[in-house]
C-alpha positions in Angstrom: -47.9 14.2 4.3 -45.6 13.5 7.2 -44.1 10.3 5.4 -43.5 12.4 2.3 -41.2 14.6 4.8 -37.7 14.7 3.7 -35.2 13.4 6.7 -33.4 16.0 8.8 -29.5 15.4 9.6 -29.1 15.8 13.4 -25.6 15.6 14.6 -24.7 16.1 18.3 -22.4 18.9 19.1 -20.0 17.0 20.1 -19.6 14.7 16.8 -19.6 18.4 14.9 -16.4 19.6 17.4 -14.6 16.0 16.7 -14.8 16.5 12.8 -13.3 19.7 12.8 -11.1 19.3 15.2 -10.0 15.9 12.6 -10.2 18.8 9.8 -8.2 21.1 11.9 -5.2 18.3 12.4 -5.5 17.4 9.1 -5.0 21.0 7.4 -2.1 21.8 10.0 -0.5 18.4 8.3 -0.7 20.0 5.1 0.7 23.0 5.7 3.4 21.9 7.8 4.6 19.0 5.3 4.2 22.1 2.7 6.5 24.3 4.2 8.8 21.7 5.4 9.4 20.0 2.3 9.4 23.7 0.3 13.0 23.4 -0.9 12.7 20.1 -2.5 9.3 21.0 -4.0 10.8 24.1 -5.6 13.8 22.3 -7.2 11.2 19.4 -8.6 9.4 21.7 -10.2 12.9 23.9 -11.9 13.6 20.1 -12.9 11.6 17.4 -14.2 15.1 14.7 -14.2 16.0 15.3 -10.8 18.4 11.7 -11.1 20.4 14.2 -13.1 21.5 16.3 -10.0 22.2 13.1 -7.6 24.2 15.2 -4.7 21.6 17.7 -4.6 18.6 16.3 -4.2 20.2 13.3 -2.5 21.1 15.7 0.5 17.7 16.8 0.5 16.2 13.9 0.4 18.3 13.1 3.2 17.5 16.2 5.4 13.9 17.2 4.7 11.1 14.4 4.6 12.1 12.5 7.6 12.1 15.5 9.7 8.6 16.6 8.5 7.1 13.3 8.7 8.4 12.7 11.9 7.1 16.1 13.2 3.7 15.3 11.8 3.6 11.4 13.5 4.3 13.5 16.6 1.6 15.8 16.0 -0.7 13.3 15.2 -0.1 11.6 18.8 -0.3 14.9 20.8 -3.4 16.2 19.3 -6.2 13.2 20.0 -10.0 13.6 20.6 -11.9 16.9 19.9 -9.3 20.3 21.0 -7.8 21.6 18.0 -3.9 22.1 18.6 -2.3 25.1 17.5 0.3 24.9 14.6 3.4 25.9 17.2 2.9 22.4 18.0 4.0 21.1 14.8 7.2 23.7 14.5 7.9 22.8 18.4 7.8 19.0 17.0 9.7 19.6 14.2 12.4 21.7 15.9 12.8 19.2 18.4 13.1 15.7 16.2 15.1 17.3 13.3 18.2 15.9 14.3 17.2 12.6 15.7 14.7 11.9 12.8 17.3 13.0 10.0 19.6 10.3 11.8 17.3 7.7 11.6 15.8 8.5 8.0 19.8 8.5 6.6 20.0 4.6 6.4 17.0 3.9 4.7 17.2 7.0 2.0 20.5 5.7 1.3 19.6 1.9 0.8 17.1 3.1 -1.5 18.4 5.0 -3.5 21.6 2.1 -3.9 18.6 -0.2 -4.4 17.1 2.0 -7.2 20.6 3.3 -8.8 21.2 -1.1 -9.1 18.5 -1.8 -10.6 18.5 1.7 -13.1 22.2 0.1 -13.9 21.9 -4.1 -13.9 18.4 -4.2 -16.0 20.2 -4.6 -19.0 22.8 -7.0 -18.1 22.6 -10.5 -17.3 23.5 -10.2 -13.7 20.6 -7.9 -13.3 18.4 -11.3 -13.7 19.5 -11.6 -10.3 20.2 -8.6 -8.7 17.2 -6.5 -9.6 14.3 -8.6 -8.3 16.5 -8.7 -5.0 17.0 -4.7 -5.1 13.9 -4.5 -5.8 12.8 -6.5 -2.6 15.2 -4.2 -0.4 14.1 -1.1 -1.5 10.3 -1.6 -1.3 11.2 -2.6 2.4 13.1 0.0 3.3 10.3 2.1 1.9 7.8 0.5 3.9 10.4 0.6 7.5 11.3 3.9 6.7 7.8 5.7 8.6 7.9 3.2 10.9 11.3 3.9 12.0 10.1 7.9 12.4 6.5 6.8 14.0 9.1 4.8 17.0 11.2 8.1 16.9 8.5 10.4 17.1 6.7 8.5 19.9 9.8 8.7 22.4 11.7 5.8 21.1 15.5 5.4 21.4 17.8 5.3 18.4 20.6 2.1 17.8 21.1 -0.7 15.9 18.5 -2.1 17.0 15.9 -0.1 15.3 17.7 -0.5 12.4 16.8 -4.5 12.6 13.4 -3.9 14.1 11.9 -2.0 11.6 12.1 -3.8 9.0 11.1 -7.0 10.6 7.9 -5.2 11.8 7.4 -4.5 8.0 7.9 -8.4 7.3 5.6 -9.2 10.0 2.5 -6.8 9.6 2.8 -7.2 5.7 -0.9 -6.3 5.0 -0.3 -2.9 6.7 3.1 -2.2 4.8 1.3 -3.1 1.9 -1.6 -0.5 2.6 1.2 2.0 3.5 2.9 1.8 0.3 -0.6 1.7 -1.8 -1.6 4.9 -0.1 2.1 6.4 -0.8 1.9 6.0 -4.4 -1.5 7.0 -4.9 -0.7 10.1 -3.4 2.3 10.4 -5.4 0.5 10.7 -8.4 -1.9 12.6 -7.5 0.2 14.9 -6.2 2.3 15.0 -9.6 -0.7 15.2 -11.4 -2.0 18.5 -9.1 0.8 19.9 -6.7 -1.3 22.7 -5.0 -5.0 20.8 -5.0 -3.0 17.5 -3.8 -0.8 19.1 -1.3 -3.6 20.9 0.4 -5.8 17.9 1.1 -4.4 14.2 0.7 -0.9 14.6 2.7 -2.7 14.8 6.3 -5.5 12.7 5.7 -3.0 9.6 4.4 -0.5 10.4 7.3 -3.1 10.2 9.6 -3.9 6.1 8.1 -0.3 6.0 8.3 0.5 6.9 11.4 -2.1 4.6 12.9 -0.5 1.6 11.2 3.0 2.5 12.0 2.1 3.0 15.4 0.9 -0.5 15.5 3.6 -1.5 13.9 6.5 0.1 16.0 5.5 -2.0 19.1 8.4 -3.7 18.9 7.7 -5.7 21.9 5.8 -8.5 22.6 1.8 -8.0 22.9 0.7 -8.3 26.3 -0.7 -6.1 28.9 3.0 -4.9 30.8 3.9 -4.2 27.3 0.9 -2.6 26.5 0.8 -0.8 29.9 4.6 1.1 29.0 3.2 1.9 25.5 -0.1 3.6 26.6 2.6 5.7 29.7 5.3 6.8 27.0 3.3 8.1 24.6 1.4 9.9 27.5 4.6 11.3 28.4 5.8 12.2 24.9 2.2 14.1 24.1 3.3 15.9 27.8 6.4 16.9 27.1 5.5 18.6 23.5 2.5 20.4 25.0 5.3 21.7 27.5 8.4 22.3 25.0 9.9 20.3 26.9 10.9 17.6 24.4 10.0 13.9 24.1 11.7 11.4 26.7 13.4 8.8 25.3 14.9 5.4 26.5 17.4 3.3 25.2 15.3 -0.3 25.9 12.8 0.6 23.1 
């Protein structure tokens, strides 16, 4: 009978060319972060008590994520819609916000890992009743400012004190979206730990991807409205411009 017929799936051809090109970004992610990041991930897995070798994997904690994640925020903004950008765009991204990105990520690597070490070394005393909820507090902030400072970076936008102050403010004030940042971070973290090569190849793009859509939100750091809005919408076309080209992203000071 013709009611007893089982439905057919019809997707357009366009729908089909906008999820792999999604699955295409995605993969690209993993693989970059992968390679990126393959110097730390070898010496977690020599070690299991990396807080036994603080100056070593402090400096690469301090050189290699913020680099990566910035290159794959960047990637993520140049590669929108259905085309299916090659992986030279994610080296020419990575090559190009090394320096400024490893800048930025510095303050926040090192006030967490104060924030950790005072609260691995005040638990047991009675000043920690005081100290640790507080370090605690700073830590999980600078955790949550940390990709939002790289998403500004990665997007064109300047480096000073200012971003320093900005970032985590924008945490404070989009607090449901930190929160869902720092949910999805641990999740994967433990996934990851539980599975290294089956977690690496499929949550790291398809969380950065949520994240970089909230830290984009939240690294308008000025106030809504449509001239704001307007400059937004023109630097980020110039930034996707200028890594298409090699060119490098423009940045200005104001933002």
């Amino acid at each position: 009978m013709e009611a007893s017929r089982r439905p057919r799936l019809n997707v357009a051809y366009g729908a089909w060319e906008l999820i792999w090109a999604h699955v295409h970004r995605v993969l690209v992610v993993n693989l970059g972060i992968a390679v990126t990041n393959l110097p730390l991930l070898a010496a977690l897995q020599v070690t299991h008590q990396p807080w036994r070798h603080p100056v070593f994997f402090g400096l690469l904690l301090l050189t290699l994520p913020g680099p990566s994640l910035a290159a794959a925020f960047a990637y993520l903004g140049a590669t929108t819609g259905d085309e299916q950008a090659p992986v030279r765009l994610f080296a020419r991204a990575y090559r190009q916000l090394f320096r400024r990105a490893a800048l930025v990520s510095a303050p926040f690597v090192l006030l967490v890992i104060a924030a950790v070490t005072d609260v691995v070394t005040l638990r047991t005393f009675v000043l920690g009743t005081a100290v640790v909820p507080m370090a605690v507090v700073v830590a999980l902030v600078a955790v949550a400012a940390w990709p939002v400072a790289l998403a500004h970076v990665a997007g064109g936008g300047g480096i000073g004190r200012r971003l320093f102050l900005l970032a985590p403010y924008a945490v404070v004030r989009h607090g449901l979206l930190a929160l869902m940042n720092l949910v999805l971070g641990i999740v994967v973290l433990l996934l990851v730990n539980q599975a290294p090569l089956l977690g690496l190849a499929v949550l790291p793009g398809c969380v950065l991807f949520v994240l970089w859509r909230n830290c984009r939100v939240m690294a308008v750091f000025s106030d809504p409205g449509a001239a704001s809005d307007l400059v937004e919408r023109e630097g980020r076309r110039d930034v996707t411009d200028s890594f298409r080209s090699g060119a490098g992203p423009k940045t200005s000071a104001g933002r």
